[in-house]
N, C-alpha and C positions, 0 to 999 in steps of 0.2 A: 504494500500500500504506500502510495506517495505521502512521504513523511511533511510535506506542506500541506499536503488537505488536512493532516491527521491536528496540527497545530493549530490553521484556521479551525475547523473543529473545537477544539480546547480552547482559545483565546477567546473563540467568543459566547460561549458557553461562560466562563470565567466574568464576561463584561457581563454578561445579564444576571449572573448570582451578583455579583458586588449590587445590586439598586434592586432586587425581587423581595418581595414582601415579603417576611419571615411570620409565619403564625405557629405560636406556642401549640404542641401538641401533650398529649397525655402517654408519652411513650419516651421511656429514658434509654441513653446509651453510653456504656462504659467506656472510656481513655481507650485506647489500645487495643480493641475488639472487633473484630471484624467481623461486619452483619452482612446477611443476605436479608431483605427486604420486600417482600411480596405481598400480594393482594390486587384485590379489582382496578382495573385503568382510572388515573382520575382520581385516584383515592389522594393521593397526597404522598406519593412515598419519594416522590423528586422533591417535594420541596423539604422530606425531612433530609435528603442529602444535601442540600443548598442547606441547609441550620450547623450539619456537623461541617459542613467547609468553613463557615460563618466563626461557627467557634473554634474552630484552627486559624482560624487570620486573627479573632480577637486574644488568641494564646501567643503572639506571636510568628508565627507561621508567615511566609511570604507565598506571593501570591501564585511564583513560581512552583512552587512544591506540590501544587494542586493539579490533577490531573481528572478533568472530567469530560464523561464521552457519553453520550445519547447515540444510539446505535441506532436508532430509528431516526436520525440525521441521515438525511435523503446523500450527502455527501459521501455516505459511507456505505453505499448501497454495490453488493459486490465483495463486503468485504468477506474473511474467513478466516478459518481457526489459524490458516497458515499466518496470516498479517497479526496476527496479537502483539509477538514480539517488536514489528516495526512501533507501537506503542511506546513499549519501553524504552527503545531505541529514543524516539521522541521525545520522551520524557526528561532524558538526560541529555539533548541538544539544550532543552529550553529552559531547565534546571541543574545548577551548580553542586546543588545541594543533596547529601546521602540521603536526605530524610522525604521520601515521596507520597505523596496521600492521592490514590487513584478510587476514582468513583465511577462506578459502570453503572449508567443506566439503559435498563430492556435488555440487558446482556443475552438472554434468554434467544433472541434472533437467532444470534452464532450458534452453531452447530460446535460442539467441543467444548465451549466455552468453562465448564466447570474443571476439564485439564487446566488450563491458562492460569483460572485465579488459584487451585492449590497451588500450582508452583509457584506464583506472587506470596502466597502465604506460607510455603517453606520455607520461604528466602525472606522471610517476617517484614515482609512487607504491608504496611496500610493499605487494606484496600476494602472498599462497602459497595456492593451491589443490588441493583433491584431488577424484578421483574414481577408479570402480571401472567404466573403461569405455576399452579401447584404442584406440578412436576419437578419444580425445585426442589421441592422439598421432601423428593419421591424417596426410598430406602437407598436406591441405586445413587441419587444423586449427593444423599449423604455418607454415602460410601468411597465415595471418590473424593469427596470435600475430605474428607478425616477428618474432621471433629473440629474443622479450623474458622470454623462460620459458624454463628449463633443465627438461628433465625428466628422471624419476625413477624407477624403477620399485621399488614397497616392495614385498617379499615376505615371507611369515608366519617366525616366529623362524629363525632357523639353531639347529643343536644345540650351538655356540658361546652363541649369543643366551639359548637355556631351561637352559643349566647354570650363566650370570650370574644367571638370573633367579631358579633355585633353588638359590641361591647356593653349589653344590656347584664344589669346586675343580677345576681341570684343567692347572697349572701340570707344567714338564715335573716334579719330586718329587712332584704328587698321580699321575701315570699311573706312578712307580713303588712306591709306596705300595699295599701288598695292599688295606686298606680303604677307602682312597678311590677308587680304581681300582676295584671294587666297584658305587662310586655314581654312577660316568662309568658302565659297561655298564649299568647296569641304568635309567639314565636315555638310551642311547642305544636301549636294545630298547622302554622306551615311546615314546620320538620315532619309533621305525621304526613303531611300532602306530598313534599318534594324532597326528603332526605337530607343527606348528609353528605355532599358531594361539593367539597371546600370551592372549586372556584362557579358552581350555582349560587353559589350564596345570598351576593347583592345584583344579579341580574334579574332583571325583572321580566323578562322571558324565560323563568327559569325551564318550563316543560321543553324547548328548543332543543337546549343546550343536552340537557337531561338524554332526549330521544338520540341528538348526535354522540354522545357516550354511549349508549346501549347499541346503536350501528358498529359503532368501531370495536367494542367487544364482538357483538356477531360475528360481524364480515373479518376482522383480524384476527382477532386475538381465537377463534373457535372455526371458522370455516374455514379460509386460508390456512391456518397451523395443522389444521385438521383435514384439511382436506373435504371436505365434506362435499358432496355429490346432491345429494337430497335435501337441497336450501329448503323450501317450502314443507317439510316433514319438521325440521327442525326449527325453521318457527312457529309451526302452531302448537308444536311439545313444549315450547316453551308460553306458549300463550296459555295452553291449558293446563299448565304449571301451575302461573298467576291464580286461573282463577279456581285451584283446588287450596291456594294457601290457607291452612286452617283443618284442613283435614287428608289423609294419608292418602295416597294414592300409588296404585301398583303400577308396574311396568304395559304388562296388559291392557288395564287402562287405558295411559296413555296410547296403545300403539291403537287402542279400538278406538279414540277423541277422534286421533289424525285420520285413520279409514275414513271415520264418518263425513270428514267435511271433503273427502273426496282425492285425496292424494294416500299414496302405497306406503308401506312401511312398515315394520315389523317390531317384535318386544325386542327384538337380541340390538336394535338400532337407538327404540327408546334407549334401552340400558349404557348404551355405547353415547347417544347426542347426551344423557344427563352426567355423564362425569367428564365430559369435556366442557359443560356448560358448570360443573363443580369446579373443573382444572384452571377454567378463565375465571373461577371467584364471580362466576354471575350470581348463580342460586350456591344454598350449602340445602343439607337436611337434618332433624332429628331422628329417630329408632325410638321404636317402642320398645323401654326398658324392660316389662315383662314376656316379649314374645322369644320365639325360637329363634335362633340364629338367621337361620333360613330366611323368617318372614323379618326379622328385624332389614336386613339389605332388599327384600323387595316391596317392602311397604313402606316405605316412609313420608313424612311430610316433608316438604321442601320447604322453602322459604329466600328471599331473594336478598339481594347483597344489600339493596340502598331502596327505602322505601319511594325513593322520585322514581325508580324503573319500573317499581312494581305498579305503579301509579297508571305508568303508561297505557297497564292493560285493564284498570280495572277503573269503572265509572258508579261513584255513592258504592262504594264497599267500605266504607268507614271501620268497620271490623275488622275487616280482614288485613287493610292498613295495620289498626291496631296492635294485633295478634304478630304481625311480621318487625313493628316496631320494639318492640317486647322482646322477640328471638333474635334480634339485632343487638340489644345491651345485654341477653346473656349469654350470647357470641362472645361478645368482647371481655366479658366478665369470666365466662367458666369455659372458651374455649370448644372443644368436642364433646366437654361432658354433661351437655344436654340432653335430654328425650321426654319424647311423651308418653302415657303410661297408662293403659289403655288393655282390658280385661273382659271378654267377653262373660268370664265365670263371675267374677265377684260384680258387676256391671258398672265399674270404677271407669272416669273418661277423665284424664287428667290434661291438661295443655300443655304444660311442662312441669319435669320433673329432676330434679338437682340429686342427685345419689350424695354425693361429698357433703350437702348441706343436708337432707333428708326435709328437702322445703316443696312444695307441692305448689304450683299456681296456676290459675286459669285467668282470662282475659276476656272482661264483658264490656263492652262500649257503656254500658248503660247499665245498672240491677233493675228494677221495677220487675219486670214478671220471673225475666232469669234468675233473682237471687235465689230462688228456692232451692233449684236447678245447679246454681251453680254452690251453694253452698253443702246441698247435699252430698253431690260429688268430692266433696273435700273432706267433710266426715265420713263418709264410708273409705276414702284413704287414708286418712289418719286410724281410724277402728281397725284395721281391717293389714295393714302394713305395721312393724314392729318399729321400736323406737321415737323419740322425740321428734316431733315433725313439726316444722313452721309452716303453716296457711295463711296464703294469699290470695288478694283478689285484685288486677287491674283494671281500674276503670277509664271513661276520659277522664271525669271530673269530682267523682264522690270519692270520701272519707268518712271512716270511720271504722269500729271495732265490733264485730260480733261476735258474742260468747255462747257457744252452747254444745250441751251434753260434755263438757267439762274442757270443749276445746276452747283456743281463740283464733278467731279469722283475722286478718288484719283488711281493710280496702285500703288501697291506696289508687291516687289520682295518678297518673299518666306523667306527666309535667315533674311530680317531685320522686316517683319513682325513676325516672332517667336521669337524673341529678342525684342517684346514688341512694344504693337500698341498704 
């Protein structure tokens, strides 16, 4: 690779970190550690790389020692596993200095790529990458890493994250404050409508912007990577995705939605288009914690990355919004160790359930006729499952506590459960 594109590349990549906004995220990283950085496109995980450069120039650091490359720079189009090295080469034209800090963003393009950075990391060198592909993080890929990269998973704002960002208060005096209290609801009912996708934030078309991020996962980051032959199977799997959020759905299923509206397709394709649409960080799922192995992998609920995309598909489902915004903080909170918990025998329907907590909660837009419903389903898990168990209820907007047959329920509002349970 011509080692002057490779610079232009660099140099101005480098001009547009020095003046890009830096917004505080809720994700720390250690001196000396080297991350791999993944999740859904858009999420924000370039601009945590533009923060750790940030704070290497304010540590000192010259501006030479930085070496950063977007590989989805149309410049660089062509390049390959064979060109890495010309990098390094590069690196040491334009820097004097032993001490190099390289930052690969999309690395994931390159084919090999994961040889390239262990060898940067035997040779203890700094170096932080990202991509927008779970594959990274496959057994294979951490096998080849050796142990020399921490990963990371970024996910689009929390509703903590876009009320710093819009710098609207939420201290415990703003949630008693009539007016600002106000501007926490009505900033939580837009994050329920269009997500958490840091640069939607203050546009005011936000659904646009929203729709052109959910193309460029399709069409890139899952058809093109994936090859995918049968566009139109693969989006109405994912449309009929949307609108089963909230309740489990089998592979079968889906392959009979797509028959119905008229295009070919089969279960072995559903199973195959939904962990490619997992591997782009579009949708994730939960398992139902007391089923068999078997049914736990072909039954699951899904649920989508960023509630703006899910939006796309769904018109007055305020629920199911809901329900998907809920599986989004305890994503971020407990990671893979969610499910729902769901027993044909004891007639227990739980919406999520936490093992490691032994917390139980379901998610009603509204109580009025459902609380009976929904509360009963929580005492017959609690009766009926061993141990201490915490009951929940999310709502939009009710609080409050209900006691009974010697449990206690808790409700909580939407707005102050996302600001931390």
């Amino acid at each position: 690779m011509n080692h002057t594109i490779i610079k232009q590349v660099v140099l101005d990549q480098i001009e547009f970190i020095k003046t890009a906004e830096i917004v505080n995220r809720e994700y720390a990283f250690e001196k000396n550690v080297n991350y791999v950085l993944v999740g859904l496109r858009r999420a924000g995980k370039s601009y945590l790389l533009y923060k750790m450069v940030r704070e290497l120039i304010a540590q000192g650091c010259d501006w030479s020692q930085i070496i950063y490359i977007n590989f989805e720079d149309e410049r660089l189009l062509g390049f390959t596993a064979a060109d890495f090295h010309d990098i390094v080469e590069t690196a040491y034209e334009l820097s004097d200095s032993k001490e190099i800090y390289y930052f690969f963003d999309e690395i994931q393009i390159i084919d090999g790529w994961e040889h390239f950075v262990r060898r940067l990391a035997d040779q203890k060198k700094h170096v932080n990458i990202t991509g927008s592909n779970a594959k990274m993080l496959s057994s294979e890929m951490e096998s080849v890493l050796g142990g020399r990269y921490i990963s990371k998973m970024i996910m689009p704002f929390s509703f903590g994250e876009v009320l710093e960002y819009k710098q609207i208060a939420y201290d415990e005096d703003a949630l008693l404050t009539t007016s600002k209290v106000a501007k926490v609801r009505k900033a939580c009912q837009e994050f329920l409508l269009s997500g958490g996708l840091p640069e939607s934030q203050l546009l005011v078309n936000k659904r646009e912007y929203i729709k052109s991020v959910y193309e460029k996962v399709l069409l890139g980051d899952i058809i093109e990577r994936e090859q995918i032959k049968n566009k139109m199977a693969l989006r109405l799997m994912i449309k009929k995705i949307a609108e089963t959020v909230m309740n489990a759905v089998s592979y079968n299923t889906l392959a009979g939605n797509v028959k119905a509206a008229g295009v070919k397709t089969s279960t072995d394709s559903m199973i195959e288009y939904t962990s490619y649409a997992e591997n782009a960080y579009l949708i994730f799922r939960t398992r139902n914690y007391v089923s068999k192995f078997a049914d736990k992998e072909s039954v699951p609920r899904f649920y989508f990355a960023d509630n703006g995309i899910l939006s796309l598909f769904l018109i007055d489902k305020i629920p199911a919004l809901l329900e998907n915004v809920v599986a989004l903080y305890l994503r971020r909170v407990y990671g893979d160790g969610i499910y729902y918990f769901k027993s044909s025998q004891t007639g227990i329907d739980i919406d999520f359930y936490l093992p490691e907590e032994n917390m139980a909660i379901q998610v009603a837009y509204a109580l009025g006729d459902a609380e009976e419903r929904e509360v009963k389903s929580l005492l017959s898990f609690a009766a009926k499952t061993e141990g201490k168990k915490r009951l929940l209820i999310v709502t939009y907007e009710e609080e409050k506590t209900i006691e009974k047959d010697g449990y206690i329920i808790e409700v909580k509002p939407l707005c102050k459960y996302l600001l931390g349970n």
